[in-house]
C-alpha positions in Angstrom: 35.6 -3.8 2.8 32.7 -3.8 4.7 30.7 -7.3 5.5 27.1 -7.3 4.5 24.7 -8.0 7.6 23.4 -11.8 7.5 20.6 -13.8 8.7 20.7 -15.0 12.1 18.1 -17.8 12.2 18.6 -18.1 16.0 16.9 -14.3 16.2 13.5 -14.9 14.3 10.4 -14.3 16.4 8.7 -17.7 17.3 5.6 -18.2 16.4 4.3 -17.7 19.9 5.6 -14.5 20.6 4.0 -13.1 17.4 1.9 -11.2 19.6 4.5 -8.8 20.6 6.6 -9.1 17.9 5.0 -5.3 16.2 5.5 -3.9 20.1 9.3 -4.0 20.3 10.3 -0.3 20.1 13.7 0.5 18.2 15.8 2.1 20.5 17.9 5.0 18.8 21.7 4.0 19.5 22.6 7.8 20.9 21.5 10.4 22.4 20.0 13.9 20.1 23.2 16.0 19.6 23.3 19.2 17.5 25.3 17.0 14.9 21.8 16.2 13.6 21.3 19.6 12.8 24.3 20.6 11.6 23.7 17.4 9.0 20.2 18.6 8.3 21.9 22.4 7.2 23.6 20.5 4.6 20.3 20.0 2.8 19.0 23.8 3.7 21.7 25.7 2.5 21.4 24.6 -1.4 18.4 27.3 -0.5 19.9 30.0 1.2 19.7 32.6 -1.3 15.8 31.9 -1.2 15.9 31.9 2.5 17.7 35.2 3.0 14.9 37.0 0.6 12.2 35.6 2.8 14.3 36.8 6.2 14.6 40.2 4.5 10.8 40.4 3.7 9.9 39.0 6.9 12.5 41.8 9.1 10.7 44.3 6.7 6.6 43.3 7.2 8.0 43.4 10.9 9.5 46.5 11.3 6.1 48.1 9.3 3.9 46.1 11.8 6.0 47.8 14.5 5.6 51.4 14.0 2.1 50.8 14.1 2.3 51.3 18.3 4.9 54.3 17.4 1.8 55.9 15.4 -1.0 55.2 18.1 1.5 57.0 21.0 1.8 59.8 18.8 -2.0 60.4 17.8 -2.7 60.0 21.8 -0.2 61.9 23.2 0.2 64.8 21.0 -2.1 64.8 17.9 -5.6 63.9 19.5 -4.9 66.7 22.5 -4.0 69.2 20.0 -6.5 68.7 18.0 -5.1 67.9 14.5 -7.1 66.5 12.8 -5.1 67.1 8.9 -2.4 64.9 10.9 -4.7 62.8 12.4 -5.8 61.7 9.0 -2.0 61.4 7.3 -1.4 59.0 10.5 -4.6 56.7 9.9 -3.1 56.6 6.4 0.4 55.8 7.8 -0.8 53.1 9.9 -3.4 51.1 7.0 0.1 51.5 4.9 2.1 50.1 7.5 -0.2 47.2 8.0 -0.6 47.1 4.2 3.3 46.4 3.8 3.6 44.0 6.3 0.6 41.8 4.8 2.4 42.2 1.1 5.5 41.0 2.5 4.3 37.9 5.1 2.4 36.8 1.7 5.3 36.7 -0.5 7.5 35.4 1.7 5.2 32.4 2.4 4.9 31.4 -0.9 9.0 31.3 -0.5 9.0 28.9 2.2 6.3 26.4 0.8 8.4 26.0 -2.4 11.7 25.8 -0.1 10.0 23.3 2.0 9.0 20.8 -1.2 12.1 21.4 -2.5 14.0 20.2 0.9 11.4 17.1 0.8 12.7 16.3 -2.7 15.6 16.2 -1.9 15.9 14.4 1.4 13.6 11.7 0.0 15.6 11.5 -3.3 18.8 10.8 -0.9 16.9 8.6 1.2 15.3 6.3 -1.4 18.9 6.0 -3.1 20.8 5.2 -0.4 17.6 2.2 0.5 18.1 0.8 -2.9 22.0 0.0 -2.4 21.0 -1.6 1.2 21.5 -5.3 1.5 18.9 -7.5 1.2 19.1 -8.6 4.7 18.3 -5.1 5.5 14.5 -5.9 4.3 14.3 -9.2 6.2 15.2 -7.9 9.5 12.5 -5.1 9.2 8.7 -4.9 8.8 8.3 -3.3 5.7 6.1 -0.5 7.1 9.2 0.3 9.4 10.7 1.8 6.4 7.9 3.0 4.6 6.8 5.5 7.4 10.5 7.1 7.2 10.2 7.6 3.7 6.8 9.4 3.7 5.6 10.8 6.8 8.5 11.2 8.6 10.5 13.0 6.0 7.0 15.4 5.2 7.1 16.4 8.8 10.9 16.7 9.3 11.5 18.9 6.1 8.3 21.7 7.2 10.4 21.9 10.6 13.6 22.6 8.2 12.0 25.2 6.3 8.9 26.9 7.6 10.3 25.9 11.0 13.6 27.2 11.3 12.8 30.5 8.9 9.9 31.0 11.2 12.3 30.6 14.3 14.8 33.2 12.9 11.8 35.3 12.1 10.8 35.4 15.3 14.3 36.4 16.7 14.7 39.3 14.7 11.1 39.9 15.7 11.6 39.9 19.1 15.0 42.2 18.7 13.2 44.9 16.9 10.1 44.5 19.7 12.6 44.8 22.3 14.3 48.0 20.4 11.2 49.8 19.6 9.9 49.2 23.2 13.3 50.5 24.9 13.0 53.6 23.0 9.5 54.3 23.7 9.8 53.8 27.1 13.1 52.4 29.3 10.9 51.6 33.2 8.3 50.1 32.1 10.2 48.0 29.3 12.1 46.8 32.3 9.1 45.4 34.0 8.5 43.1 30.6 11.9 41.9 31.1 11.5 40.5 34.2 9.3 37.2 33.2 12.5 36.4 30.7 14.7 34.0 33.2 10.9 32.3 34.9 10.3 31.4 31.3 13.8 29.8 30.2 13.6 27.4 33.6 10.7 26.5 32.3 11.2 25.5 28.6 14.5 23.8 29.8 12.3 21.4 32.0 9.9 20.9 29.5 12.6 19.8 26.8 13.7 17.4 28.5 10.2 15.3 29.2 9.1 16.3 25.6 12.5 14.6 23.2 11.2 11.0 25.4 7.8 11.4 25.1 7.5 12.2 21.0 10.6 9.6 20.9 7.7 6.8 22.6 5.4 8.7 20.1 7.5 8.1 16.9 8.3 4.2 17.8 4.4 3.3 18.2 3.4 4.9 15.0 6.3 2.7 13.7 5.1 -0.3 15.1 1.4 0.4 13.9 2.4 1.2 10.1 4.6 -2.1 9.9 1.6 -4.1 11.2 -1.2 -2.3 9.1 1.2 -2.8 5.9 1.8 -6.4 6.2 -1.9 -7.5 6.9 -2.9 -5.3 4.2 -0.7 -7.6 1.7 -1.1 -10.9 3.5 -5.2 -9.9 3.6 -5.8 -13.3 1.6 -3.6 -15.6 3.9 -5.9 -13.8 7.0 -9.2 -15.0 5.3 -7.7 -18.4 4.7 -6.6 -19.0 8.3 -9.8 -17.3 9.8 -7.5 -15.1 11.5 -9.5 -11.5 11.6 -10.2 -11.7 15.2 -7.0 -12.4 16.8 -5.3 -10.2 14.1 -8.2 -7.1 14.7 -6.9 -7.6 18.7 -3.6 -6.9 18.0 -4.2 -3.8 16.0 -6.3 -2.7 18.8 -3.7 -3.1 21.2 -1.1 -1.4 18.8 -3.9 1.5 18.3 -4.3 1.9 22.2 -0.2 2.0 22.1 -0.3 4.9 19.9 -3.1 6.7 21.9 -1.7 6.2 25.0 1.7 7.7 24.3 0.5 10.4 22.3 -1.5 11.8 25.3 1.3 11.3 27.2 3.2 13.3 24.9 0.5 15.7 24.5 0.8 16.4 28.1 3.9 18.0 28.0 3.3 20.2 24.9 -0.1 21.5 26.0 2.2 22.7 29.2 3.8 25.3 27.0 1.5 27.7 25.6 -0.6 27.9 29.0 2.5 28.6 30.8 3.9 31.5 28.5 0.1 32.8 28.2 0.7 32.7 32.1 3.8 34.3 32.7 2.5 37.3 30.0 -1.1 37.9 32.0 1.7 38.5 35.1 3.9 40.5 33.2 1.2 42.9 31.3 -0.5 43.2 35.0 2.8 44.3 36.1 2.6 47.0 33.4 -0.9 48.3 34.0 0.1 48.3 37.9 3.8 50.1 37.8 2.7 52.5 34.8 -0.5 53.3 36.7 1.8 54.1 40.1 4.2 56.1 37.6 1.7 58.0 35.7 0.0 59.4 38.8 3.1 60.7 39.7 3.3 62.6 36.4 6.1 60.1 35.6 4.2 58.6 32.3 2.0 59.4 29.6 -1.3 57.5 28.3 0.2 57.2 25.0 3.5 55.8 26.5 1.3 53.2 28.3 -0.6 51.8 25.9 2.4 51.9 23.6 4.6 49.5 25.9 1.6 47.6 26.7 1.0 46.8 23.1 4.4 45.9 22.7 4.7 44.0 25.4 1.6 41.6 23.9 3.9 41.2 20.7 6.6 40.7 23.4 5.2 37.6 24.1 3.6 36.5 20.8 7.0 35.4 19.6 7.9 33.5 22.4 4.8 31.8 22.2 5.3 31.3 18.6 8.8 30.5 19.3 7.7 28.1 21.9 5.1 25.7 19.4 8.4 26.0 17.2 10.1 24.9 19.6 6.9 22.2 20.5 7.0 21.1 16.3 11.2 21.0 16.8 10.6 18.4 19.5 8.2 16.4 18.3 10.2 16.1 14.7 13.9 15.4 16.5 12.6 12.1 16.8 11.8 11.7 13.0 14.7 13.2 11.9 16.9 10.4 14.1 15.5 7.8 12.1 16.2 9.5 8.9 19.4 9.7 10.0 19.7 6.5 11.1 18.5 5.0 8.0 21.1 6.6 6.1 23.3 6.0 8.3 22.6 2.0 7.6 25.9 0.3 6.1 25.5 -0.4 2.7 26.9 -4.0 3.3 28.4 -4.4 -0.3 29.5 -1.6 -2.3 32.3 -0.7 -4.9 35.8 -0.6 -3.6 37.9 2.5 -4.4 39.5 2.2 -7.9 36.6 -0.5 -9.2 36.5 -1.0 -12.8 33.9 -1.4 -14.7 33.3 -5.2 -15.9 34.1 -6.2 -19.9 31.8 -7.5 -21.7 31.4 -11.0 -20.4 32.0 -14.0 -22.1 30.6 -16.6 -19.4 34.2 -18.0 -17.8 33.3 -18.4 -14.0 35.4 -20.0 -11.9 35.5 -20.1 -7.5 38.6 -20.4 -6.0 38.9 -22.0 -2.5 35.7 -19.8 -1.7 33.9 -20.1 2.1 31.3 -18.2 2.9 29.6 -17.6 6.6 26.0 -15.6 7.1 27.3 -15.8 10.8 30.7 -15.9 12.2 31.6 -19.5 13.3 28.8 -21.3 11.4 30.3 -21.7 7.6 27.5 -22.2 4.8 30.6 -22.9 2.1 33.9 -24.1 3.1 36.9 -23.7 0.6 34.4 -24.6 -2.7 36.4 -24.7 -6.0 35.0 -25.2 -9.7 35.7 -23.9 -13.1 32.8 -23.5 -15.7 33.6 -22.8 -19.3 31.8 -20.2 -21.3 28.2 -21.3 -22.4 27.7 -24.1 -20.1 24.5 -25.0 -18.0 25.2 -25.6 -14.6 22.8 -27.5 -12.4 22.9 -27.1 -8.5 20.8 -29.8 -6.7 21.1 -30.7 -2.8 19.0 -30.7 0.1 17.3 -27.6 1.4 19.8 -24.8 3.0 22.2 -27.0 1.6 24.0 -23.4 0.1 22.4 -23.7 -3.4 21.6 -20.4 -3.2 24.5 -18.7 -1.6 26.5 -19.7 -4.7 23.9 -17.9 -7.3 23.9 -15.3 -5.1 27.8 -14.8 -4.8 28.8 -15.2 -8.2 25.7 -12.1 -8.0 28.2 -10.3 -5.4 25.1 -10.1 -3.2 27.3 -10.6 -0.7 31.4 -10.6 0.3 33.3 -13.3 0.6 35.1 -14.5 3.9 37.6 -15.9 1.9 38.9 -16.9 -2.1 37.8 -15.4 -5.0 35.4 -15.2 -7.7 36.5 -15.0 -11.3 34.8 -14.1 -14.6 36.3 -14.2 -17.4 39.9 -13.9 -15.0 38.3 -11.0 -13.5 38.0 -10.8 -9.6 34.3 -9.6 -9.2 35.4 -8.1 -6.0 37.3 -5.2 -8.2 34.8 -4.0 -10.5 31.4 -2.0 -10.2 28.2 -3.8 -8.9 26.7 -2.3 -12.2 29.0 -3.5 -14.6 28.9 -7.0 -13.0 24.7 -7.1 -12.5 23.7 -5.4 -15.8 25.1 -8.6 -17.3 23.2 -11.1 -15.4 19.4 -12.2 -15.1 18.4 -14.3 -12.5 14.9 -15.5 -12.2 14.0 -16.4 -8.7 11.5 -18.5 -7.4 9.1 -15.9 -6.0 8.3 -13.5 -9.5 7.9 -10.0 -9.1 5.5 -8.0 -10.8 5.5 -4.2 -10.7 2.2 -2.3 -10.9 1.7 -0.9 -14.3 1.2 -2.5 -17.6 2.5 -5.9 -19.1 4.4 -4.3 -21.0 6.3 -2.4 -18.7 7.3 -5.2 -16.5 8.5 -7.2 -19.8 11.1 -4.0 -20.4 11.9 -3.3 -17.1 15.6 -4.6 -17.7 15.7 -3.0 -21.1 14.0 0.1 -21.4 14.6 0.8 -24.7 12.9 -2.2 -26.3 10.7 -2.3 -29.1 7.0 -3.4 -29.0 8.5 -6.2 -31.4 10.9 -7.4 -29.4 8.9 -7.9 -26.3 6.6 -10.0 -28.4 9.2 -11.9 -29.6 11.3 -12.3 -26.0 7.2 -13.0 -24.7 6.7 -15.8 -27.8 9.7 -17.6 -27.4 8.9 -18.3 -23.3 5.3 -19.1 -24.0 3.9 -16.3 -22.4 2.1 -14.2 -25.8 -0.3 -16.8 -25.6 -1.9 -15.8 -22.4 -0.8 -12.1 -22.6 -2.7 -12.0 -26.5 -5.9 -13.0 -24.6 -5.6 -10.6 -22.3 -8.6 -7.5 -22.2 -5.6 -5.0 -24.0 -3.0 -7.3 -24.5 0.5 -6.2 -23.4 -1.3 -2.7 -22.9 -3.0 -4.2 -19.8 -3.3 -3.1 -16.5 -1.7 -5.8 -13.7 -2.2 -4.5 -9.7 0.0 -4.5 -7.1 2.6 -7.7 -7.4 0.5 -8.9 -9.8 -2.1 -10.1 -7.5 -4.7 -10.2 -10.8 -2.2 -13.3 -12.7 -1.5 -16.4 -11.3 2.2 -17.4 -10.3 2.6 -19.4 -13.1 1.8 -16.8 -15.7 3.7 -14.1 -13.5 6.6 -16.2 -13.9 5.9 -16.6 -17.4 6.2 -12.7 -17.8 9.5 -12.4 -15.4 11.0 -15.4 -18.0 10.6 -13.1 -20.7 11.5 -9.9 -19.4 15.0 -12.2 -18.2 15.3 -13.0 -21.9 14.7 -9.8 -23.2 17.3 -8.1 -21.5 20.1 -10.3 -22.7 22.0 -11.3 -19.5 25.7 -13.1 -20.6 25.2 -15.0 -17.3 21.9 -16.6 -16.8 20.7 -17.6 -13.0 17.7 -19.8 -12.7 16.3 -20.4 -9.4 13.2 -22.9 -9.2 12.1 -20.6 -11.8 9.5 -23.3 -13.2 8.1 -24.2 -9.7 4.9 -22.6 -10.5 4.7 -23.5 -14.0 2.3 -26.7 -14.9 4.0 -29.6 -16.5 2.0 -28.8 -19.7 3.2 -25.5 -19.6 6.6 -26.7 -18.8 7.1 -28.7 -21.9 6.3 -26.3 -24.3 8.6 -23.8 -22.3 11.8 -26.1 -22.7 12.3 -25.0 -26.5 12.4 -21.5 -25.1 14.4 -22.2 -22.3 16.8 -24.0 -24.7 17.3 -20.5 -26.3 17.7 -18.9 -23.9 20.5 -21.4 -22.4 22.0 -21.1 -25.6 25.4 -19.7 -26.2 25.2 -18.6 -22.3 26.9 -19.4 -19.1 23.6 -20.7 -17.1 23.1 -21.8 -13.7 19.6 -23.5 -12.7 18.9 -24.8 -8.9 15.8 -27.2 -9.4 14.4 -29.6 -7.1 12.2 -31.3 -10.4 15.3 -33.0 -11.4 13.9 -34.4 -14.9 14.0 -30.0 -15.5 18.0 -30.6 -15.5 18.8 -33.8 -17.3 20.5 -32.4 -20.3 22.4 -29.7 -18.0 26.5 -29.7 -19.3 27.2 -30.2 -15.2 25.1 -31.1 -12.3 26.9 -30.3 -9.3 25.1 -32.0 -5.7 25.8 -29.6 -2.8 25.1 -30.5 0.6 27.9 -30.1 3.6 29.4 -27.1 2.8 30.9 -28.0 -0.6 30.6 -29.6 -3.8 30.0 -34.0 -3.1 29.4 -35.0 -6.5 29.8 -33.4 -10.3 28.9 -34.7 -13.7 26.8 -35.1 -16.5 23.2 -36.7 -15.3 24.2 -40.2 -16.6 27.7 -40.7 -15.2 26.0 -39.2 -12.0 23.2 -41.8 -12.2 26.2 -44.7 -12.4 28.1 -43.7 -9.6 24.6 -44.5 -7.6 25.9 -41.6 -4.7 23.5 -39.0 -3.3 22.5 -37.7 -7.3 21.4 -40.8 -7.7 19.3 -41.8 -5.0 18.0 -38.5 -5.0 16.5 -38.9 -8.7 15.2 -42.5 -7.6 13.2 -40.6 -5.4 11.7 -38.9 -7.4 11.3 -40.7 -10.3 
C-alpha cells in the first residue's frame, strides 16, 4: 500500500527567506504529451451526441454561408449582363436565405456548446474536488492554500471552454476550411492554386511559435500561482498583519509578485500577438497574388470578373479560419499549462486509501490494542518504535509527554491518518489496515486543538457529523457541553449567522460548539486533543460533568498538557522517546516519582 507523504521539518522555509518563499515556481515533472489530451476526451465524450448536433449545424450554417460567393459569380457573370432582372431578384432572395440559415444554425449551435462547456466544468471540478478531499493532510501543509484554490476555479473555467467551445470550434473550422477549399477548386482551379501557395510559409511559422508560446504561458500560469497563494493567506492572517505592523513589508512583496505576473504575461503576450499579424500578413500577399495573376489571366481572356471576385472572396474566408484556427490554437497554448496542473493534481497519490477486498468496520465496541507498532514521518528518523498497549472498551486514556514527543501520531494512527511502517492496529481484533476509511472514521470524533467552524449557521456546524439531527437533540448535545448558554444569547440563537472560521466567536466558544457537534454525532471512539486549551478554567469546570458523559461508556483518548484535566483518566500513559516510559492511574504514577511525576510538580 502506498505510504502517505510526511513532514520533513528540515524543508520548511526559514524565516528569512520568507521573502521568496511565494516566488518558487512549481516545475511540471514532464514535458506536454498528447496523453493530456487523450485524458481530457475522457470527460468530452460523455457529450458527444451533443457535440455531433452542433458539428452538423455548424457544416450546415457553413455550407449556406458558402454559396453565397457561388450566387454573386452567377449574378455577375451571367445574370447582370443578360439583364434578368426576375432572376436577379430570386437570387438576392437566395442569398438573404442562405445567410438566414447560417445565422439560425451558428445560434443554435452556440447555445449547445455553452451548456456542453458548464457541463464539462461540472464535471472536472466534481472529480477534482473529490479526489482533494481523500489527499493526505500533508498534502495541505506542503502547499499555500491559494496553490490549490486557483486549480479548482480559474484554471478548470479556462481549461474546460478550450474542451468545448475550443475544440468544436477547431473542428468547425476544419470542415470549414474543406468545404472553402472545395467550393473554391470548383469555381476556379489557377487561381485557387495561387491561395495554396502561402499554406507551407504559414505551418513554419505556427511550429516556431508553439514552441516559445507552451514556456512562456507555462511562466504565466506559475506566477498567477504564486500571487493567489500569497493574496489568500494575507487575506486570512489580515489580523496577525495589523498586529505585527507588517503592511509595508508585506504590500512590497505583493508588488514584487504583481510585477512577476506582469512581466511574464507580456512576455507571453509577445509571442501570441505574433500570430494574428503574421497570418493577416501572409493573406494581404496571397490575395495580392490573386488580384495580380487573375488580372494577367483575364486580360488574356483566360478569366471572368465574376470568377475573380468569387476566388477572391473565398480566399478571405480562406484565411479566416486559419486565423481563427490560429487564436484557437493561441487559447490551446495558453490553457496546456492549466490543464497540467489539473492533471497533476489528480494525479497526487492519495497517501492512504482502502486496500482491495476492505471491509467495512462492525460496529465498534472500544477494544484498541497496538502491536509492536513504529512509525517514521521520514525514513531513518522513527517518531514510535515497536509501541505495544491494550485498552479495554470504555476506558479514558490519557497521553502526556513533552512536545513532539508522538502524542499525536498515536491519535492520529489509531485515526489511520496514516500507514504504519510496521505492527498493527486492532479494534475490537480487527486490523484497521483491512477495512474502509469510512467505516473506521464515521465511528470516531476527535476534537483537535485548533476548532473549526464552517461558514453558515450554528446550527449547521453542530450537525455537521449527523445530518439528520433534530432541533432537540442539538440543544440537548449543546446543553450538556455548556455551549446553549452562550448560543441562547445569541441575536437568532442556533439560527445565527457565524463568518468564515468563525472569525465572529471566540476560540473558547468555537470549541464549545465543535464539543457538541463531537457529542452529537455519537463517535464509539472518542479523541481529545487539547480540546479545552481555549476554554477558561470557569468554563472548564462546569464542562467536566459534560465531558464525563461524554467519556461515558466510551473508549476515550485525551492528550492534555493541564494535567489536573486528566486526574481521574482509567490510564495515563507518559510518552517521550519513541515509546510508552510510564503507565498507570494518576496516583500510582504520582508514587513512582518518574517523569509523571515531576512533570505534575511542575505544574502544580
Amino acid at each position: 500500500m502506498a505510504k502517505a507523504k510526511k513532514q520533513n521539518p528540515e524543508n520548511q522555509v526559514p524565516p528569512t527567506s520568507r521573502r521568496n518563499t511565494y516566488r518558487v515556481d512549481e516545475t511540471l515533472q514532464e514535458p506536454f504529451s498528447m496523453k493530456h489530451l487523450l485524458r481530457a476526451w475522457v470527460y468530452i465524450k460523455k457529450y458527444s451526441l451533443k457535440m455531433t448536433i452542433a458539428l452538423i449545424l455548424s457544416a450546415l450554417g457553413a455550407m449556406a454561408a458558402l454559396c453565397a460567393p457561388k450566387i454573386t459569380k452567377e449574378a455577375l457573370d451571367v445574370v447582370i449582363p443578360n439583364k434578368d432582372k426576375p432572376m436577379l431578384h430570386r437570387l438576392l432572395l437566395l442569398l438573404i436565405l442562405a445567410y438566414a440559415v447560417s445565422i439560425l444554425f451558428y445560434t443554435i449551435r452556440s447555445h449547445i456548446m455553452e451548456r456542453m462547456s458548464q457541463d464539462i466544468v461540472y464535471d472536472i471540478r466534481k472529480d477534482l474536488f473529490g479526489h482533494l478531499q481523500e489527499l493526505p493532510f500533508q498534502y495541505y501543509d506542503d502547499r499555500p492554500h491559494g496553490k490549490i484554490l486557483i486549480r479548482v476555479v480559474n484554471y478548470v473555467n479556462s481549461v474546460c471552454d478550450m474542451l468545448s467551445n475550443g475544440l468544436i470550434n477547431a473542428i468547425l473550422e476544419i470542415i470549414n476550411l474543406v468545404f472553402i477549399v472545395a467550393f473554391m477548386f470548383t469555381t476556379d482551379v489557377k487561381l485557387s492554386l495561387v491561395v495554396i501557395i502561402g499554406v507551407p510559409v504559414l505551418m513554419v511559422f505556427m511550429f516556431w511559435v508553439k514552441t516559445k508560446q507552451r514556456k512562456a504561458w507555462q511562466m504565466v500560469s506559475n506566477k498567477n500561482s504564486n500571487l493567489n497563494a500569497y493574496l489568500q493567506e494575507n487575506i486570512v492572517g489580515a489580523k496577525i498583519t495589523q498586529i505585527f505592523a507588517r503592511e509595508e513589508e508585506n504590500a512590497e512583496i505583493f508588488e514584487g509578485l504583481s510585477d512577476d505576473c506582469r512581466t511574464t504575461w507580456m512576455g507571453a503576450l509577445r509571442y501570441t500577438n505574433l500570430v494574428w499579424p503574421g497570418i493577416d500578413s501572409i493573406s494581404v500577399f496571397v490575395r495580392g497574388a490573386i488580384f495580380v495573376v487573375g488580372l494577367i489571366l483575364f486580360s488574356q481572356g483566360q478569366e471572368t470578373l465574376g470568377a475573380i471576385v468569387a476566388v477572391s472572396s473565398y480566399t478571405a474566408r480562406f484565411w479566416q479560419p486559419i486565423m481563427n484556427l490560429g487564436n484557437i490554437f493561441n487559447n490551446f497554448i495558453n490553457n496546456m499549462a492549466y490543464l497540467e496542473r489539473i492533471f497533476e493534481t489528480i494525479d497526487e497519490p492519495v497517501g492512504v486509501k482502502d486496500k482491495e477486498g476492505a471491509v467495512e468496520m462492525p460496529d465498534i465496541k472500544g477494544e484498541v490494542e497496538f502491536q509492536d507498532v513504529s512509525f517514521s514521518y521520514e525514513e531513518g528518523k522513527e517518531v514510535l518504535h515497536h509501541v505495544s498497549f491494550k485498552v479495554a472498551p470504555g476506558q479514558s486514556i490519557a497521553l502526556v509527554g513533552p512536545t513532539g514527543a508522538g502524542k499525536s501520531t498515536i491519535v492520529s494512527l489509531i485515526s489511520r491518518f496514516y500507514d504504519l511502517d510496521s505492527g498493527k492496529i486492532l479494534i475490537d481484533g480487527q486490523d484497521i489496515s483491512d477495512v474502509t476509511l469510512h467505516s473506521l472514521r464515521s465511528q470516531m470524533g476527535i476534537m483537535l486543538q485548533d476548532s473549526f467552524i464552517f461558514s453558515g449557521t450554528v446550527e449547521d456546524n453542530i450537525r455537521y457529523g449527523k445530518l439528520d439531527a433534530t432541533e432537540e437533540e442539538i440543544k440537548a448535545a449543546s446543553s450538556s457541553v455548556c455551549a446553549d448558554t452562550f448560543i441562547s444569547k445569541m441575536p437568532n440563537g442556533y439560527k445565527t449567522e457565524v463568518k468564515e472560521r468563525g472569525s465572529s466567536l471566540s476560540q473558547g466558544q468555537k470549541q464549545l460548539i465543535s464539543f457538541a457537534r463531537t457529542l452529537l454525532s455519537d463517535p464509539a471512539l472518542l479523541v481529545l486533543d487539547e480540546a479545552t486549551s481555549s476554554i477558561d478554567v470557569q468554563t472548564e469546570r462546569a464542562l467536566q460533568k459534560g465531558l464525563d458523559n461524554m467519556l461515558k461508556g466510551r473508549t476515550s483518548f485525551i492528550i492534555a498538557h493541564r494535567l489536573s484535566t486528566i486526574k481521574n483518566c482509567d490510564q495515563i500513559m507518559y510518552i517521550d522517546h519513541g515509546g510508552i516510559t510510564e503507565c498507570g492511574t494518576h496516583d500510582e504514577l504520582m508514587a513512582k516519582k518518574g517523569d509523571y511525576y515531576h512533570l505534575y510538580v511542575s505544574q502544580m
